[in-house]
N, C-alpha and C positions, 0 to 999 in steps of 0.2 A: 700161684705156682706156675713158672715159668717154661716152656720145651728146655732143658740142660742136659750137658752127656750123653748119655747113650741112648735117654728116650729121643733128642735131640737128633741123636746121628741117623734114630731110625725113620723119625719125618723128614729128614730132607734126603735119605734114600727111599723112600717112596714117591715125593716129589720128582727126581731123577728119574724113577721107572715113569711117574708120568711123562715127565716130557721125553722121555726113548720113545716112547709108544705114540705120541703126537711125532716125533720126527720121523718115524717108521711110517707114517700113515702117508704124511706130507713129501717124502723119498719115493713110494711109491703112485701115487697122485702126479707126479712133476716127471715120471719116468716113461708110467702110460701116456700122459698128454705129451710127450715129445717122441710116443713109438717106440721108444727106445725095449731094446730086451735087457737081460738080465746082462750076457757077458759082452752089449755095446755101451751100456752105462760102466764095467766095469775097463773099457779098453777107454773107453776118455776119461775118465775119471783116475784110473791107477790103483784103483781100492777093489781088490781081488771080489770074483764074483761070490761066493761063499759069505763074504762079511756083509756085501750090501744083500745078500739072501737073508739074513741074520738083523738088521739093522730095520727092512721092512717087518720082518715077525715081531720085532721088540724082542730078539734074545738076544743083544748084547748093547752094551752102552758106548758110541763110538767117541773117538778122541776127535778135538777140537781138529784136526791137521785132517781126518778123515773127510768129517762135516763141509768142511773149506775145499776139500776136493771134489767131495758129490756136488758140492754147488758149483761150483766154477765148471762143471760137467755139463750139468742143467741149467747154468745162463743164468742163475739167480743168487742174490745176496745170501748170508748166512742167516742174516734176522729172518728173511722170506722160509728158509728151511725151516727155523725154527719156529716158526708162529703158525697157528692155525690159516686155515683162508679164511682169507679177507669177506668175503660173503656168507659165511657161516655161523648160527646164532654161538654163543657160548653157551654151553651149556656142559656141565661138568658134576656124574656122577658117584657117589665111594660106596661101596657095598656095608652090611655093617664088620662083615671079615676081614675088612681093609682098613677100615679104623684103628689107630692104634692107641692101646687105652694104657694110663700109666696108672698106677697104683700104690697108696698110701703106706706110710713103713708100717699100721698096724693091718694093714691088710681090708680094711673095713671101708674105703674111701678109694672109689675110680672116678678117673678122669679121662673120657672118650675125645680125643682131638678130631674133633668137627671144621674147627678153621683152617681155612686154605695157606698152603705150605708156602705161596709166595708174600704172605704179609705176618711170618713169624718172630723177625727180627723187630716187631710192633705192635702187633692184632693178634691175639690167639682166643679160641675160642673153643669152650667143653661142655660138654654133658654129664653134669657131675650128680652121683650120686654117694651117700652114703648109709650105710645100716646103723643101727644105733650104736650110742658107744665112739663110733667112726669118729676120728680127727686128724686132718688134715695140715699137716705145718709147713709153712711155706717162710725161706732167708727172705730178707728182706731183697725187692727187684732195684734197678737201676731209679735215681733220683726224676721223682716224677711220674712213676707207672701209677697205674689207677686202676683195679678189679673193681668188676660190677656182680654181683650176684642175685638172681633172681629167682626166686624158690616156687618150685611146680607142684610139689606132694611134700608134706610133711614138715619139721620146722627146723629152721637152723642158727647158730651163734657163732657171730664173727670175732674175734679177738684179733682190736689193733693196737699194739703201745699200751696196754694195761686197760683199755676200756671194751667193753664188750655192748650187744647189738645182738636182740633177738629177733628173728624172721618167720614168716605163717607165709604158706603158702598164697600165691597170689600179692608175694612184699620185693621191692627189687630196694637193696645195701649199697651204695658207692662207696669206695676206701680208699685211705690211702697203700700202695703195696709197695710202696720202698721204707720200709719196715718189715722188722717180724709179725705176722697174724699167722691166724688160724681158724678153720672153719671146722666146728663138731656137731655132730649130733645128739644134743642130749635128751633126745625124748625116746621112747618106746617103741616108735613106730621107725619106717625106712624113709627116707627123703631124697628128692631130687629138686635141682638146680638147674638154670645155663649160668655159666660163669664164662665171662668177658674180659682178659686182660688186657687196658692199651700200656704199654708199655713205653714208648717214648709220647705221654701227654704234654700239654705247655704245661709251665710252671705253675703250680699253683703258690696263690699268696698266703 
């Protein structure tokens, strides 16, 4: 099961707030090292002092033409705005309130998107559980995607193309997912997964 639509739209507006909030950080970082105040970065720059107020807190998302003007203010490229410093470990936190989890049509199956929002057009990555009963249907993904499922608690059955695959905890499934499957629970008890989709894999023969 793939990020599509609206679960879709809502990972890569959260993605967006991250990197507001790294540009907020890195706007003001480049403002204090050049001395500058608020309304001197805003008299070189052209970008009223209110918005670059706004832009350090992370309360607005500024336009490409803004960006391009705080940096040609601070003497620096647009990737430099955008990018962490250069000396800085990565390191990157999600709360689990931050998580955005999408949810099965019977209601009985979540999926917590854990993978990082810059490798979703390929990589995605959940914490999947489901209650009994729970099943999971996923359209077949783009030629050549590949789900891996690897079950933590409880047991689960894969359905790919008419053949099925039962899991115990401690079992990790490779599939093919450009096809129809489906992932249920048919046992008694609740189970958990991580579930891996690469999405553009090589071909398989």
């Amino acid at each position: 099961m793939g990020i599509e639509g609206r679960d879709k739209q809502k990972a890569l507006e959260a993605g967006a707030a991250a990197l507001s909030g790294q540009l907020g950080k890195t706007v003001q970082r480049l403002r204090k090292a050049y001395n500058l105040s608020l309304s001197e970065l805003s008299e070189q720059s052209g970008v009223a002092k209110s918005i670059i107020s706004q832009i350090e807190r992370n309360e607005t998302n500024p336009t490409l033409a803004t960006i391009w003007r705080l940096a040609q203010a601070l003497d620096v490229t647009m990737e430099r705005v955008l990018r962490e410093r250069d000396d800085s470990p990565f390191i990157e936190k999600i709360s689990r309130g931050d998580t955005p989890i999408l949810v099965s049509d019977d209601g009985k199956c979540r999926l917590a998107i854990t993978g990082w929002i810059k490798t979703v057009d390929w990589l995605q990555c959940y914490d999947f559980s489901a209650e009994p009963g729970g099943v999971l249907e996923s359209d077949a993904h783009q030629p050549g995607a590949v789900e891996q499922l690897s079950v933590i608690e409880g047991e689960l059955q894969v359905e790919v193309a008419g053949e099925t695959d039962f899991l115990r905890a401690g079992e990790t499934l490779r599939y093919r997912a450009d096809r129809p499957h489906l992932i249920r629970n048919g046992a008694e008890t609740p189970a958990r997964a991580v579930m891996i989709c690469i999405l553009k894999a090589a071909a398989m023969e």
